[in-house]
N, C-alpha and C positions, 0 to 999 in steps of 0.2 A: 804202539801207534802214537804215541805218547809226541807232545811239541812246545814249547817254551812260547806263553802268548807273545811275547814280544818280537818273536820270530817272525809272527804273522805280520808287524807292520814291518819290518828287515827285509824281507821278501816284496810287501807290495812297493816299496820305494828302489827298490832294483828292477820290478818289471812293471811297472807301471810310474817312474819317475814324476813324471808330470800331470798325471791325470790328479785332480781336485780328491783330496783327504777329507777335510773340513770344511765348513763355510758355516759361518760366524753371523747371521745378518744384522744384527745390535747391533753389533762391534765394526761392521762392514770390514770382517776377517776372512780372510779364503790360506788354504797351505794344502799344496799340492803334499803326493807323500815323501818325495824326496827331503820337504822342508819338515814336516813334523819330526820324520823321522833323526833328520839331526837336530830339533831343537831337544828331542828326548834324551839323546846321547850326551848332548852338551847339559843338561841338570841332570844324568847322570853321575857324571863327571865331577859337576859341580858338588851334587852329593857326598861322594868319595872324599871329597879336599874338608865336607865338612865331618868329615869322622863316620858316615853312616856304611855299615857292610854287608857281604852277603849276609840273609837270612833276619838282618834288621828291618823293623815293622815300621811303616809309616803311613799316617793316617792322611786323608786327603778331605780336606775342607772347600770345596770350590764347586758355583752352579757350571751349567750346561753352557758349557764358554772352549776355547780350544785349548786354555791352558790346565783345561781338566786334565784330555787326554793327553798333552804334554806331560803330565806329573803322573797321570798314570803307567805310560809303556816305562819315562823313565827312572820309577822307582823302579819296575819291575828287571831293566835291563841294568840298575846297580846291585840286580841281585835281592832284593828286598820283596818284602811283601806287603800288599796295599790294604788298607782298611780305609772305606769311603765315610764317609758322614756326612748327615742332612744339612744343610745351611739352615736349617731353622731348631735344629739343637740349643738348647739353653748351654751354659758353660757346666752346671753339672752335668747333665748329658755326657759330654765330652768329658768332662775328668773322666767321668767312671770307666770309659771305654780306652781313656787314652792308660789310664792304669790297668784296666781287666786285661789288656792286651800287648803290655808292656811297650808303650811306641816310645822311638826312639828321636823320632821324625814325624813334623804336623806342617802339613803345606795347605796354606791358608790363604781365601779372598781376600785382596788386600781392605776392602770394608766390613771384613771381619774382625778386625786387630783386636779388638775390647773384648768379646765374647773369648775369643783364645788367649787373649793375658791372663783372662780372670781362671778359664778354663786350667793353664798350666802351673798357676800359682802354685808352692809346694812341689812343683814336678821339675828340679833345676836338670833335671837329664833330657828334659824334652827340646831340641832343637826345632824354631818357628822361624818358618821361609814363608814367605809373602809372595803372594800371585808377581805385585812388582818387582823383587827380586830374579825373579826369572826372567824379566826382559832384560836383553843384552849378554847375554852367559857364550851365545854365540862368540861374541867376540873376544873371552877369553878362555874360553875351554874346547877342546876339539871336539868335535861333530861327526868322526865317523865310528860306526860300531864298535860296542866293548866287546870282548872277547872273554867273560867269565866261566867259570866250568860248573855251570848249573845244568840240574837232573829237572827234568817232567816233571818229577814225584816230589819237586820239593815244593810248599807253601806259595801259593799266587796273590792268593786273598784270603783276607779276615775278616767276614760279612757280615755284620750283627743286624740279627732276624728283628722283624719289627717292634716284638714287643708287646705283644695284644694279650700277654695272660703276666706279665707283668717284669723284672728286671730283662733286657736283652741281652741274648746270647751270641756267640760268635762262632761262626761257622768256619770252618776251616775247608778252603779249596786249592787243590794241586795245579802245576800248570797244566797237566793232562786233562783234568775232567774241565775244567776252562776252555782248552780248545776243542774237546768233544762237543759240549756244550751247543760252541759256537759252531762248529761243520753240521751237528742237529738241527740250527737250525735255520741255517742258509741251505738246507737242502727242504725242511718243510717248508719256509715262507720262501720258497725260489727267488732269495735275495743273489743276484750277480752282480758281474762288474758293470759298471757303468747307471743302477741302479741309484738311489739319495734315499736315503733313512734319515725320519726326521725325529728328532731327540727334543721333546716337551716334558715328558715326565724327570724326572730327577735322577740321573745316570748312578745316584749311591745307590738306587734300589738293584738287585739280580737281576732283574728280568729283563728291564732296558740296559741295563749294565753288559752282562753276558751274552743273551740273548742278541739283542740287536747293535750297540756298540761292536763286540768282538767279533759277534755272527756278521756283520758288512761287512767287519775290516780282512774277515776269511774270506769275505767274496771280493774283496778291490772295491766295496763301496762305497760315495760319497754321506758323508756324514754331516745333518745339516741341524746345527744346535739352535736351541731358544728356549724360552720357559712358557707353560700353558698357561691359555686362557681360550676359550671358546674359538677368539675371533683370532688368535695366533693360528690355531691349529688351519682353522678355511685360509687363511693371509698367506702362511708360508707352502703348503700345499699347494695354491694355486701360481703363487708366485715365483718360489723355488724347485715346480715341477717335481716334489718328492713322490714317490714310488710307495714305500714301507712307514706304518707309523704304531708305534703302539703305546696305548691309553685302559684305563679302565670303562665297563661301559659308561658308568656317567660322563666322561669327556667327551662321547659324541653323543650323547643324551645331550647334552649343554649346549653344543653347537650347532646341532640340528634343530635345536629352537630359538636360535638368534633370527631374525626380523629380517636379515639380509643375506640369508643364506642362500639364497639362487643365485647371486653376482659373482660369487668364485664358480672356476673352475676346476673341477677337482678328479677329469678324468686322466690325471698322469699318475693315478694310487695303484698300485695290484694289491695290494694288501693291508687289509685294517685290520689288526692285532687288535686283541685286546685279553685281559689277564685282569686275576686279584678277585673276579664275581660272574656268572653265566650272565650271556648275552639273553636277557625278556626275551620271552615268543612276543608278547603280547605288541604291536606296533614291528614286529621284525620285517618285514614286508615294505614297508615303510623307508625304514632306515637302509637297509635294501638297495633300494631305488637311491636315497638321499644319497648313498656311501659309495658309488660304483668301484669294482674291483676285488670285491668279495671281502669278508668279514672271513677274519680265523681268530678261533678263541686258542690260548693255551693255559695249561693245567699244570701247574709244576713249584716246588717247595725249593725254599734257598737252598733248604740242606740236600738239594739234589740237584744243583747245580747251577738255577732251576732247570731241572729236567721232568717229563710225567706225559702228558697227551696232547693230540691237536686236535682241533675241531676246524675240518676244511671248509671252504666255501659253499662246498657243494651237497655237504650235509648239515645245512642249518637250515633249509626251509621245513623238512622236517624233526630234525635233531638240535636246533637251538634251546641253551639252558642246560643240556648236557654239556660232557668235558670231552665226550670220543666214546670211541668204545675198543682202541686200540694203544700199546706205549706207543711214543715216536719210535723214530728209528731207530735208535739207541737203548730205548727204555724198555722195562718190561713193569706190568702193570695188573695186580690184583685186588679182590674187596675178600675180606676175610671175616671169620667169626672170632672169637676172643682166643680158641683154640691153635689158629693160623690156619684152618681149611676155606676152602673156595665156598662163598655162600651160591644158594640157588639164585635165579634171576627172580626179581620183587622180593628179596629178602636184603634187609639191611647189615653190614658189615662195614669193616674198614678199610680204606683203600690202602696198601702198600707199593712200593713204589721201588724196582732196583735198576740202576744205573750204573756204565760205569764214571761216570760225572756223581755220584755220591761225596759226602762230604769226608774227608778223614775223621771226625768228629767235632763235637763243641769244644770250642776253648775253656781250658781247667775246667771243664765238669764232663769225668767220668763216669754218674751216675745218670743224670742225663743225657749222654751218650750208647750207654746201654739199656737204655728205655727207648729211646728214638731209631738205633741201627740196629737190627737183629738179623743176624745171618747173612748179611750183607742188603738188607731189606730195609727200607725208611718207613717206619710209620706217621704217616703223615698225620692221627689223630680229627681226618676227615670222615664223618659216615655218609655212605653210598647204597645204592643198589644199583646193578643192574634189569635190565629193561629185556623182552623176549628179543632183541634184535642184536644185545652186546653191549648197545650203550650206556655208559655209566651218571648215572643223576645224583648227585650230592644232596644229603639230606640237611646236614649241617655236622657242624666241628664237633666232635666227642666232648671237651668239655664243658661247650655251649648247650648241649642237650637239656632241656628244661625233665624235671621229673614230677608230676605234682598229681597225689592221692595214689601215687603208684604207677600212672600212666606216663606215657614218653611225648613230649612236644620238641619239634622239631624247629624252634624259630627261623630259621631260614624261610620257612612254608610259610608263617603267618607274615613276614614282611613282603613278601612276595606277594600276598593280596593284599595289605595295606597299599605296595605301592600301586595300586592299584583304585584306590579310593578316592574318589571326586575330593580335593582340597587339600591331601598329602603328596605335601614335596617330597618328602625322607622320613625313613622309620628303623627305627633299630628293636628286638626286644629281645628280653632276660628275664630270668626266673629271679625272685627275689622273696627271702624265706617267711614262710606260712606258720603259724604256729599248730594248723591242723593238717594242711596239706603237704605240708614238705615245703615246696615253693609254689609259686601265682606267676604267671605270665602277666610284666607286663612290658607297655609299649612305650618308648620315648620319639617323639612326632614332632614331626617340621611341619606346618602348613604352609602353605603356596601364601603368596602375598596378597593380602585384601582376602583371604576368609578366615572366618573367624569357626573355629571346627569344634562339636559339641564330643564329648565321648561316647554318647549315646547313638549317636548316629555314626561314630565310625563302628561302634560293636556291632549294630545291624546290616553294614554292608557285610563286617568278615561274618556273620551268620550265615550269610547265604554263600560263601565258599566254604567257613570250617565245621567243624562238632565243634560243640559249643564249648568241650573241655579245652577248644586251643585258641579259644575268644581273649583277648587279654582282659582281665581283671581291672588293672589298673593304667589309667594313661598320663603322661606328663607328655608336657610341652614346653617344645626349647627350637631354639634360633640357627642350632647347630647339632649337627651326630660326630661326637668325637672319632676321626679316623687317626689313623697311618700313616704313611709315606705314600704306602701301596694303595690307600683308598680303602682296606680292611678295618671295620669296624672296632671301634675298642673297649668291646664288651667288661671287659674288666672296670675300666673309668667309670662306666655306665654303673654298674653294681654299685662300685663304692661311694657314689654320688647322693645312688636313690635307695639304700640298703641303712642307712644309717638312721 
């Protein structure tokens, strides 16, 4: 069943020529698919002239603009395979990735230029093409389809996972599980043609990457770029009439408390995505109301395509904060004991996860490849239980798990009533080591602006949610909670901060 993603746009620029690809609104950029599709052709092309071939890796440096996926389908249609990176990578960053992953090819913002010289210093094999290098290629390189003899099974992407327990890894995806991926999940989120998906979060992450990027362009959908901020998301939503959007929930947590948020209109949505942390019960009703078009969570790890569960519309006003309690369509989906059998419902286990969108494994590490893929199964290193009804509630990561006098703390639980605390914006917490108990829970805390928050009085709000053994100990306070790309916390940072 297997298809070469670049097929997917070859195909909509033959039967849908004209219909809008892209739309740009920074840039006031619109490209139907006829035109993307031969500008990909033409730095294909271009590609080739500059030495790069099949099976050559090239990194891609560039925000939510049309010359992403410019450089994206046309690495892919020179045969090469794509490896994204964040525009806010420092230059080591980048070295280590443009080495771990041998790239051959680094297509770059053009007001990137500084961070990427310094980035390829020592690296004289890495050829650096500039976002302005690719305007005008049209005019000397041909524009219609290559014709190379590439397999499914060969290499699509080289994804490097975020990074939250320390050096990032890279993920190896075929074009097959790529386009599984994406028919997954234009068949969950009922993305069709004639549909606009709106691209805010950073297209290097999987989820908007695969997910919604490739999943429209499987449907013939419009593809409407920008970068987030609160007031982007209600702006172009209402102005660009998009349909699909996905965010973590703090992105509509932020925009649903902007001051002007009844002046957009925001009923052309069918679907608020969202991924990376469960959508709060707690105000869901609410947001509800604010969000028309229904709310679907997804559950799923890079090294699985992202592939793993959905959370419908129609099961969140009871089941919100869970993941599902089914795989998608594609996926199959268990919680295990350390053994690999199926726990009982209210017993905590792992969640495992098989696909055939799975990763071939991590880049140069075989051992970490056989800790993570087993029997064709992904351990995601999530603990779960299931609930008498099937649905599955995440307790927290396996090796975020706090241990302390013996007992199991589950931080995910305790931020979850933090964030629930008169005066806390943001909370994150870690166990950090005890000379009698093992480790202490504790909290690092954002307050809301203009209060000024005692620790005493945040330990007797979580009193009256937790046992007292999962009260934090100790609380710091900071202006920021170190994330991700993806909005996942970076519990490691946090340790080695406050551990010292």
């Amino acid at each position: 069943m297997g298809e070469l993603v670049h097929r997917l746009l070859e195909r909509n620029a033959s039967k849908y020529p004209r219909a809008l690809a892209v739309r740009w609104p920074q840039g006031d950029v619109s490209l139907n698919w006829f035109q993307l599709n031969a500008e990909a052709n033409s730095l294909a092309r271009y590609l080739q002239a500059r030495g790069f071939k099949p099976n050559d890796r090239a990194a891609l440096l560039v925000s939510n603009r049309p010359e992403f996926m410019v450089a994206y389908f046309g690495i892919l249609k020179a045969g090469g395979t794509v490896t994204p990176l964040n525009i806010k990578f420092t230059a080591s960053e980048i070295a280590y990735i443009l080495q771990d992953s041998e790239i051959s090819v680094i297509i770059y913002e053009d007001n990137l230029r500084s961070v990427v010289e310094e980035a390829t210093k020592g690296l004289p094999h890495v050829i650096a093409v500039s976002t302005r290098e690719m305007s005008g290629l049209m005019e000397k390189y041909e524009c219609h389809n290559l014709d190379l003899p590439l397999n499914p099974s060969s290499l699509a992407e080289i994804l490097y996972t975020s990074g939250t327990t320390g050096k990032p890894k890279g993920v190896m995806l075929t074009h097959n599980a790529v386009t599984l991926v994406a028919i997954m999940m234009a068949y969950e989120a009922d993305i069709y043609f004639g549909d606009r998906c709106l691209h805010l979060m950073p297209l290097t992450h999987s989820a908007p990457l695969n997910l919604i990027l490739v999943g429209g362009t499987w449907a013939g959908a419009t593809h409407v770029l920008g970068s987030f901020t609160p007031q982007a998301l209600l702006e172009l939503t209402d102005q660009e009439k998009t349909t699909h959007f996905f965010g973590a929930p703090v992105a509509y947590n932020l925009a649903a408390k902007l001051p002007n948020f009844s002046r957009y209109d925001l009923t052309s949505a069918k679907r608020w995505i969202y991924g990376g942390a469960p959508m709060p019960r707690a105000g869901l009703d609410t947001m509800m109301k604010l969000f028309p078009g229904g709310f679907m969570g997804v559950y799923g790890l890079t090294e699985a395509g992202p592939n793993g569960t959905a959370l419908h519309p129609h099961e969140h006003p009871r089941f919100a904060g869970s993941i599902g309690c089914r795989g998608s369509v594609t996926a199959e989906i268990k919680v295990v004991n350390a053994g690999g059998q199926e726990v009982a419902p209210g017993e905590v286990g792992e969640i495992i996860i098989k696909t055939p969108s799975n990763m071939v494994g991590y880049l140069n590490r075989p051992r970490e490849t056989a800790e993570t893929l087993v029997n064709g199964w992904i351990y995601t290193g999530d603990l779960a239980e299931r609930d008498e009804y099937g649905y599955i509630w995440i307790k927290d990561r396996k090796k975020d798990m706090i241990i302390t006098g013996g007992v199991n703390v589950y931080p995910k639980e305790v931020e979850d009533v933090l964030s629930l605390c008169p005066g806390v914006a943001d909370a994150a917490v870690v166990g950090i080591p005890h000379p009698d108990w093992g480790e202490t829970v504790m909290a690092v805390v954002v307050p809301m602006p203009g209060h000024q928050l005692q620790p005493e009085e945040i330990r007797q709000f979580c009193r009256q949610h937790l046992a007292d053994y999962k009260v934090p100990r100790i609380f710091q306070f900071t202006d920021v909670i170190p994330r991700n790309a993806s909005g996942k916390i970076l519990k490691h940072v946090i340790r080695e901060k406050y551990s010292r």
